[in-house]
N, C-alpha and C positions, 0 to 999 in steps of 0.2 A: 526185175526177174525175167523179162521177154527178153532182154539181149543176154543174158548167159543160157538161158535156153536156145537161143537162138546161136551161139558159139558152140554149146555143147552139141547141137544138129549137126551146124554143119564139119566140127570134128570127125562124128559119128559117121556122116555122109564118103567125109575124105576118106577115111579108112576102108568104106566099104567101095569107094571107089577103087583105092591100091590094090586089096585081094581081088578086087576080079578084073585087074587090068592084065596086060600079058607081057606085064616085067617080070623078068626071070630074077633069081638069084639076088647079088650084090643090090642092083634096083629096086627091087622089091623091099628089101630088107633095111634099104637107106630114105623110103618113101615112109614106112612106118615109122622108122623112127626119127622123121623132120613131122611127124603127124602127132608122134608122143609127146615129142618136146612142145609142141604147139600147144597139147591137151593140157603139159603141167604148170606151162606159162599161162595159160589161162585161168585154170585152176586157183594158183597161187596171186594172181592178182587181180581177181573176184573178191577174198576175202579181207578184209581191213578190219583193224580191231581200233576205235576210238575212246580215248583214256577218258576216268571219272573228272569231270572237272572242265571237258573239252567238248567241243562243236568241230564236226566235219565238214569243210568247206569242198567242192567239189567243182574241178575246173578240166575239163576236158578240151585241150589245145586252146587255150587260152578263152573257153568260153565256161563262164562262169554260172552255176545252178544256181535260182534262187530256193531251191531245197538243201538243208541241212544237212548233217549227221549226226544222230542222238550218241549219247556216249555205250560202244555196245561193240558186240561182233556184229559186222554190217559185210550185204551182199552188193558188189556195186562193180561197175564197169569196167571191167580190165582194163581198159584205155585211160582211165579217169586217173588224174593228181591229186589226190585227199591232202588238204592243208587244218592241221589241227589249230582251231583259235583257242584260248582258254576264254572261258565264263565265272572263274573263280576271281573274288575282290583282289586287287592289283592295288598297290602303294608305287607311287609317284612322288619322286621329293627330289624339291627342289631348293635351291639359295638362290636368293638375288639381292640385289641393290636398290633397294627401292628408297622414292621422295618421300616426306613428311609433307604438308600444307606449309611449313615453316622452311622450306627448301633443304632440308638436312635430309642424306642421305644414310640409308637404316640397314644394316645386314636382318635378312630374315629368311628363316629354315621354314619350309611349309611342305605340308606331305598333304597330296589327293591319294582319295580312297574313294575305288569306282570297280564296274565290270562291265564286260561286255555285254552287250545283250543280245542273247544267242539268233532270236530271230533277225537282228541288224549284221549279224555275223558274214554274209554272202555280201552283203554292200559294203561292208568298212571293205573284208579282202577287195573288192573292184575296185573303190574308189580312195581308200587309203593304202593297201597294202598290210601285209604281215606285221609292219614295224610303224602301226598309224600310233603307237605309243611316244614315238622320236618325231615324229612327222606332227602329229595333231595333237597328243592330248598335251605333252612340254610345252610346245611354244606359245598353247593356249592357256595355260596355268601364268608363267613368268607375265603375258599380257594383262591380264586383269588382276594381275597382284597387284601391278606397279599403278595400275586404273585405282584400284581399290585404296590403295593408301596414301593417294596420294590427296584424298580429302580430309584427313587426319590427322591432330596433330601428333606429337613423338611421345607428348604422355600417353594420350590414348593408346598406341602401339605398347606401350611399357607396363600398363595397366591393367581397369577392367574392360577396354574400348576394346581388347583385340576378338571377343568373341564377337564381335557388332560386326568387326572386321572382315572375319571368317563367315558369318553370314552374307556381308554385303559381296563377297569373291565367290560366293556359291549363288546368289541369287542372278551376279551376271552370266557366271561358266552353264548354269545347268540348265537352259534352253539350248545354248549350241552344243552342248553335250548330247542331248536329248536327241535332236536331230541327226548325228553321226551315229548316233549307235551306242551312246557311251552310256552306263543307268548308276543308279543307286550312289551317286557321288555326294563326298562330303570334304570338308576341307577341316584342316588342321595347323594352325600356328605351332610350331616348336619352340623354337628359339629367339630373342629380336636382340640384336648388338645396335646399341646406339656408340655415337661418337662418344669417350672418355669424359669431357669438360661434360655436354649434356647429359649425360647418364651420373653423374656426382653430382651436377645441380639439382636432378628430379630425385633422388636420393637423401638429398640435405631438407631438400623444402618436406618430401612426404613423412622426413624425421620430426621436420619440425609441428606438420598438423598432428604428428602423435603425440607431440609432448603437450600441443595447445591442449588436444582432449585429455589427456591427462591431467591436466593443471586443471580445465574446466572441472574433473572426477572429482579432485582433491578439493576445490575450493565448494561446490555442491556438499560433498561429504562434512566439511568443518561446519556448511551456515546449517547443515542438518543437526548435528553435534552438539552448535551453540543452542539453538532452535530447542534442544534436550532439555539444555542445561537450565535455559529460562526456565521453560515450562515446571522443571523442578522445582528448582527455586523460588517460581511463584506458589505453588503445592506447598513448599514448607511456611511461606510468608502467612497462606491461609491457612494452615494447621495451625500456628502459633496465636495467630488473633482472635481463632476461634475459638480456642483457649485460654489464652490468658481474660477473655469476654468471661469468661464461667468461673475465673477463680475470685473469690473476696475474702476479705477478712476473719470472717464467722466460718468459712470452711478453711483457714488454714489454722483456727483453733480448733476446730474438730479434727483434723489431722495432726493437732499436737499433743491432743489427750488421748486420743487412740493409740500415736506411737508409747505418748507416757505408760499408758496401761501394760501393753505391749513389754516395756522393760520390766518395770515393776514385776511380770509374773518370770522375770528370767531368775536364774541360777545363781547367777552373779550375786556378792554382795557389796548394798550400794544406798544411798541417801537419798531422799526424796522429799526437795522444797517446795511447797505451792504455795505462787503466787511473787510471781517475777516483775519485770518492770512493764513486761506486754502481759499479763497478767498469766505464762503457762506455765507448767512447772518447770524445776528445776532439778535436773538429778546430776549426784558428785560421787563418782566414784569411790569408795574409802580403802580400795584395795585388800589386799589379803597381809 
Protein backbone atom coordinates (compact mmCIF):
# COMPACT_ATOMS: atom_id res chain seq x y z
CA UNK A 1 0.00 0.00 0.00
CA UNK A 2 3.11 2.60 0.51
CA UNK A 3 3.68 2.58 -3.27
CA UNK A 4 0.13 3.37 -4.47
CA UNK A 5 0.16 5.95 -1.94
CA UNK A 6 2.98 7.01 -2.82
CA UNK A 7 1.59 7.24 -6.84
CA UNK A 8 -1.54 8.67 -5.77
CA UNK A 9 0.97 11.74 -4.02
CA UNK A 10 2.70 12.34 -6.40
CA UNK A 11 -0.32 12.37 -9.08
CA UNK A 12 -1.88 14.81 -6.68
CA UNK A 13 1.49 16.83 -6.41
CA UNK A 14 1.58 16.88 -10.63
CA UNK A 15 -1.74 18.38 -10.74
CA UNK A 16 -1.18 20.95 -8.31
CA UNK A 17 1.95 21.61 -9.83
CA UNK A 18 0.14 22.30 -13.67
CA UNK A 19 -2.58 24.76 -11.97
CA UNK A 20 -0.20 26.87 -10.65
CA UNK A 21 2.24 26.89 -13.39
CA UNK A 22 1.91 29.76 -15.91
CA UNK A 23 0.75 27.54 -18.90
CA UNK A 24 -1.89 29.23 -20.61
CA UNK A 25 -4.67 27.78 -22.51
CA UNK A 26 -4.06 24.61 -24.86
CA UNK A 27 -0.82 23.84 -22.31
CA UNK A 28 -2.53 23.80 -19.49
CA UNK A 29 -5.30 21.77 -20.52
CA UNK A 30 -2.95 19.19 -22.39
CA UNK A 31 -0.76 18.83 -18.87
CA UNK A 32 -3.99 17.75 -17.05
CA UNK A 33 -4.99 15.71 -19.20
CA UNK A 34 -1.38 13.54 -19.64
CA UNK A 35 -1.96 13.87 -15.65
CA UNK A 36 -5.48 12.20 -15.87
CA UNK A 37 -4.56 9.51 -18.10
CA UNK A 38 -1.55 8.92 -15.75
CA UNK A 39 -4.16 8.89 -12.66
CA UNK A 40 -6.47 6.17 -14.64
CA UNK A 41 -3.50 3.98 -15.77
CA UNK A 42 -2.66 3.76 -12.35
CA UNK A 43 -5.66 3.30 -11.03
CA UNK A 44 -6.58 0.43 -13.32
CA UNK A 45 -3.41 -1.45 -12.82
CA UNK A 46 -3.29 -1.32 -8.94
CA UNK A 47 -6.22 -3.50 -9.03
CA UNK A 48 -6.13 -7.35 -9.96
CA UNK A 49 -8.60 -9.76 -9.11
CA UNK A 50 -7.10 -13.49 -8.53
CA UNK A 51 -9.44 -16.47 -9.41
CA UNK A 52 -10.79 -19.26 -6.69
CA UNK A 53 -8.54 -22.10 -7.31
CA UNK A 54 -5.33 -19.78 -8.09
CA UNK A 55 -2.12 -18.12 -6.59
CA UNK A 56 -0.62 -14.69 -7.76
CA UNK A 57 2.75 -14.89 -8.76
CA UNK A 58 4.25 -11.40 -8.88
CA UNK A 59 7.13 -10.44 -11.11
CA UNK A 60 8.07 -7.01 -11.49
CA UNK A 61 10.75 -6.73 -14.52
CA UNK A 62 11.81 -9.86 -14.34
CA UNK A 63 12.30 -9.91 -10.49
CA UNK A 64 10.23 -12.30 -8.93
CA UNK A 65 8.33 -11.82 -5.05
CA UNK A 66 8.58 -14.54 -2.83
CA UNK A 67 5.12 -13.32 -1.60
CA UNK A 68 2.10 -14.64 -3.04
CA UNK A 69 -1.31 -13.70 -4.18
CA UNK A 70 -4.30 -15.09 -2.20
CA UNK A 71 -7.28 -15.71 -4.45
CA UNK A 72 -9.19 -12.10 -3.95
CA UNK A 73 -9.45 -8.61 -5.28
CA UNK A 74 -5.79 -7.62 -4.46
CA UNK A 75 -3.98 -4.09 -4.27
CA UNK A 76 -0.56 -4.40 -5.97
CA UNK A 77 1.84 -2.51 -7.95
CA UNK A 78 1.10 -0.95 -11.23
CA UNK A 79 4.24 -1.92 -12.57
CA UNK A 80 3.92 -5.55 -11.41
CA UNK A 81 3.09 -8.89 -13.89
CA UNK A 82 0.47 -10.96 -11.93
CA UNK A 83 1.10 -14.68 -13.23
CA UNK A 84 -1.96 -16.75 -12.01
CA UNK A 85 -0.61 -20.55 -10.95
CA UNK A 86 -3.43 -22.91 -10.26
CA UNK A 87 -3.48 -24.88 -6.81
CA UNK A 88 -6.32 -27.04 -7.85
CA UNK A 89 -5.49 -31.20 -8.24
CA UNK A 90 -4.20 -31.39 -12.03
CA UNK A 91 -4.28 -34.97 -13.85
CA UNK A 92 -1.26 -35.78 -15.87
CA UNK A 93 -1.57 -38.85 -18.24
CA UNK A 94 0.56 -40.32 -19.75
CA UNK A 95 1.33 -43.79 -22.27
CA UNK A 96 4.62 -45.21 -22.54
CA UNK A 97 6.46 -48.21 -23.59
CA UNK A 98 7.76 -49.70 -20.85
CA UNK A 99 10.18 -53.18 -20.01
CA UNK A 100 8.90 -56.18 -18.10
CA UNK A 101 11.88 -58.05 -16.05
CA UNK A 102 11.30 -60.53 -18.96
CA UNK A 103 12.51 -57.88 -21.50
CA UNK A 104 8.84 -57.65 -23.15
CA UNK A 105 7.91 -54.46 -23.95
CA UNK A 106 4.21 -53.28 -22.26
CA UNK A 107 1.88 -50.34 -23.41
CA UNK A 108 0.69 -48.58 -20.17
CA UNK A 109 -1.79 -45.57 -19.58
CA UNK A 110 -0.90 -43.96 -16.20
CA UNK A 111 -2.59 -40.66 -14.87
CA UNK A 112 -0.67 -38.43 -11.78
CA UNK A 113 -2.83 -36.69 -9.64
CA UNK A 114 -0.89 -33.75 -7.91
CA UNK A 115 -1.20 -29.78 -7.14
CA UNK A 116 0.84 -27.17 -6.58
CA UNK A 117 1.65 -26.09 -3.50
CA UNK A 118 0.81 -22.61 -3.28
CA UNK A 119 3.69 -21.48 -1.03
CA UNK A 120 6.26 -23.26 -3.62
CA UNK A 121 4.35 -21.31 -6.31
CA UNK A 122 7.14 -18.07 -6.63
CA UNK A 123 9.88 -20.91 -7.00
CA UNK A 124 8.44 -23.44 -9.53
CA UNK A 125 7.44 -19.72 -11.64
CA UNK A 126 11.62 -18.84 -11.22
CA UNK A 127 12.90 -21.95 -11.63
CA UNK A 128 10.51 -23.94 -13.71
CA UNK A 129 8.29 -21.54 -15.43
CA UNK A 130 4.55 -21.40 -16.17
CA UNK A 131 4.70 -24.70 -18.20
CA UNK A 132 6.92 -26.78 -15.39
CA UNK A 133 3.89 -29.16 -16.16
CA UNK A 134 5.71 -30.13 -19.81
CA UNK A 135 9.01 -29.23 -18.47
CA UNK A 136 9.18 -31.23 -15.03
CA UNK A 137 6.35 -32.94 -13.76
CA UNK A 138 6.04 -35.45 -17.84
CA UNK A 139 9.41 -36.30 -18.13
CA UNK A 140 9.64 -37.12 -14.54
CA UNK A 141 6.51 -39.45 -14.48
CA UNK A 142 7.59 -41.46 -18.11
CA UNK A 143 11.20 -41.79 -16.03
CA UNK A 144 10.19 -43.73 -13.20
CA UNK A 145 7.46 -45.58 -14.86
CA UNK A 146 9.80 -47.31 -17.01
CA UNK A 147 12.40 -47.55 -13.51
CA UNK A 148 9.43 -48.98 -11.78
CA UNK A 149 8.52 -51.85 -14.08
CA UNK A 150 11.02 -52.73 -15.12
CA UNK A 151 11.60 -54.96 -11.87
CA UNK A 152 8.41 -56.85 -12.74
CA UNK A 153 7.37 -59.30 -14.35
CA UNK A 154 4.23 -59.03 -17.13
CA UNK A 155 1.99 -61.01 -14.98
CA UNK A 156 2.40 -58.83 -12.18
CA UNK A 157 1.59 -55.77 -14.59
CA UNK A 158 -1.63 -57.79 -15.80
CA UNK A 159 -2.78 -58.59 -12.26
CA UNK A 160 -2.74 -57.85 -8.58
CA UNK A 161 1.15 -56.68 -8.69
CA UNK A 162 0.07 -53.30 -10.43
CA UNK A 163 -1.13 -51.58 -7.27
CA UNK A 164 2.68 -52.61 -5.73
CA UNK A 165 3.43 -51.08 -8.85
CA UNK A 166 1.78 -47.66 -8.43
CA UNK A 167 3.10 -47.59 -4.98
CA UNK A 168 6.61 -48.28 -5.96
CA UNK A 169 6.32 -45.19 -8.89
CA UNK A 170 4.98 -42.86 -6.11
CA UNK A 171 7.41 -43.77 -3.56
CA UNK A 172 10.31 -42.77 -6.11
CA UNK A 173 8.35 -39.44 -7.87
CA UNK A 174 7.27 -38.03 -4.31
CA UNK A 175 10.50 -36.74 -2.66
CA UNK A 176 11.51 -35.01 -5.99
CA UNK A 177 8.09 -33.78 -6.32
CA UNK A 178 8.31 -32.68 -2.85
CA UNK A 179 11.07 -30.56 -3.42
CA UNK A 180 9.85 -28.64 -6.63
CA UNK A 181 6.87 -27.73 -5.32
CA UNK A 182 4.60 -30.43 -6.46
CA UNK A 183 2.19 -32.03 -3.10
CA UNK A 184 -0.51 -34.24 -2.66
CA UNK A 185 0.58 -36.76 -5.54
CA UNK A 186 -0.79 -40.10 -6.34
CA UNK A 187 -0.49 -42.30 -9.12
CA UNK A 188 -2.87 -44.40 -11.12
CA UNK A 189 -2.43 -47.37 -13.65
CA UNK A 190 -5.25 -47.23 -16.31
CA UNK A 191 -4.68 -49.40 -18.85
CA UNK A 192 -1.49 -52.25 -19.47
CA UNK A 193 -1.53 -53.80 -23.44
CA UNK A 194 0.68 -56.59 -23.25
CA UNK A 195 2.00 -58.26 -26.57
CA UNK A 196 -0.99 -60.65 -28.25
CA UNK A 197 0.93 -64.40 -27.96
CA UNK A 198 1.72 -63.12 -23.94
CA UNK A 199 -1.49 -61.71 -23.12
CA UNK A 200 -3.43 -65.24 -24.41
CA UNK A 201 -0.93 -67.27 -22.62
CA UNK A 202 -1.55 -65.38 -19.10
CA UNK A 203 -5.17 -65.86 -20.02
CA UNK A 204 -5.12 -69.55 -20.85
CA UNK A 205 -2.98 -70.47 -17.61
CA UNK A 206 -5.20 -68.05 -15.14
CA UNK A 207 -8.27 -70.23 -16.85
CA UNK A 208 -6.69 -72.86 -16.08
CA UNK A 209 -5.99 -72.28 -12.09
CA UNK A 210 -9.77 -71.47 -12.15
CA UNK A 211 -10.77 -74.63 -13.40
CA UNK A 212 -7.93 -76.51 -10.95
CA UNK A 213 -9.98 -74.69 -7.94
CA UNK A 214 -12.86 -75.54 -9.25
CA UNK A 215 -12.21 -79.18 -9.67
CA UNK A 216 -10.51 -78.97 -6.26
CA UNK A 217 -14.57 -77.37 -5.08
CA UNK A 218 -16.10 -80.33 -6.70
CA UNK A 219 -13.98 -83.04 -5.63
CA UNK A 220 -14.09 -81.59 -1.61
CA UNK A 221 -17.80 -81.22 -2.15
CA UNK A 222 -18.27 -85.38 -3.43
CA UNK A 223 -15.58 -86.71 -0.44
CA UNK A 224 -18.00 -84.36 1.76
CA UNK A 225 -21.16 -86.17 0.12
CA UNK A 226 -19.69 -89.49 0.41
CA UNK A 227 -18.50 -88.71 4.03
CA UNK A 228 -22.76 -88.29 4.41
CA UNK A 229 -23.42 -91.14 2.89
CA UNK A 230 -21.35 -93.54 5.17
CA UNK A 231 -22.04 -91.82 8.25
CA UNK A 232 -25.87 -92.83 7.20
CA UNK A 233 -25.38 -95.76 6.50
CA UNK A 234 -23.49 -96.69 9.36
CA UNK A 235 -26.63 -95.03 11.57
CA UNK A 236 -28.89 -97.47 9.73
CA UNK A 237 -26.47 -100.59 10.27
CA UNK A 238 -26.72 -99.55 14.06
CA UNK A 239 -30.49 -99.17 14.19
CA UNK A 240 -31.03 -102.45 12.66
CA UNK A 241 -28.57 -104.56 15.17
CA UNK A 242 -29.85 -102.82 17.84
CA UNK A 243 -33.04 -104.15 16.95
CA UNK A 244 -33.03 -107.02 15.59
CA UNK A 245 -30.75 -107.58 19.34
CA UNK A 246 -34.38 -107.11 21.10
CA UNK A 247 -36.52 -109.18 18.85
CA UNK A 248 -37.05 -113.08 19.97
CA UNK A 249 -39.37 -115.45 19.61
CA UNK A 250 -41.87 -115.17 22.60
CA UNK A 251 -42.27 -111.40 21.38
CA UNK A 252 -43.14 -112.27 17.87
CA UNK A 253 -45.87 -114.61 19.54
CA UNK A 254 -47.20 -111.88 21.47
CA UNK A 255 -47.37 -109.72 18.47
CA UNK A 256 -49.41 -112.52 16.76
CA UNK A 257 -51.94 -112.90 19.37
CA UNK A 258 -52.32 -109.30 19.71
CA UNK A 259 -52.85 -108.82 16.04
CA UNK A 260 -55.21 -112.24 16.20
CA UNK A 261 -57.32 -110.41 18.93
CA UNK A 262 -57.09 -107.40 16.83
CA UNK A 263 -59.17 -109.11 13.88
CA UNK A 264 -61.23 -111.20 15.78
CA UNK A 265 -63.01 -107.87 17.09
CA UNK A 266 -63.30 -106.50 13.32
CA UNK A 267 -66.65 -106.41 11.29
CA UNK A 268 -65.62 -108.65 8.97
CA UNK A 269 -66.76 -112.20 8.86
CA UNK A 270 -64.18 -114.75 9.28
CA UNK A 271 -62.78 -118.16 10.80
CA UNK A 272 -60.53 -118.64 13.52
CA UNK A 273 -58.01 -121.84 13.82
CA UNK A 274 -55.85 -122.08 16.89
CA UNK A 275 -52.98 -123.71 16.89
CA UNK A 276 -50.97 -123.76 13.63
CA UNK A 277 -47.58 -125.37 12.89
CA UNK A 278 -45.63 -122.36 14.84
CA UNK A 279 -48.38 -122.82 17.18
CA UNK A 280 -50.37 -119.00 16.40
CA UNK A 281 -53.58 -118.79 15.15
CA UNK A 282 -55.02 -119.11 12.01
CA UNK A 283 -57.80 -117.00 10.47
CA UNK A 284 -59.60 -117.89 6.87
CA UNK A 285 -61.60 -115.65 5.46
CA UNK A 286 -65.08 -117.15 4.59
CA UNK A 287 -66.31 -114.23 2.69
CA UNK A 288 -69.71 -112.83 2.17
Amino acid sequence: MLYLTGLLLLVVALIVLVLRSRARGVQRIAAVGVVAVILVWTAVNSVTVVPAGHVGVQDVFGRVSDRYLQPGVRFVNPMVTIHRMSVRTQEIMETAAVPSSEGLILSLDVSLLFNLDPEMAPEVYRTLGPRYQEVFVSPQLRSHVRGATAAFEAKALYTSGREVIAQQILRDLGPVFVERGMANASILLRNIELPRVVSDAIQQKLKAEQESEQMRFVLERERQEAERKRIEAQGIADFQRIVSQGIDERLLRWKGIEATENLAQSANTKVVIVGGADGLPLILNSGQ
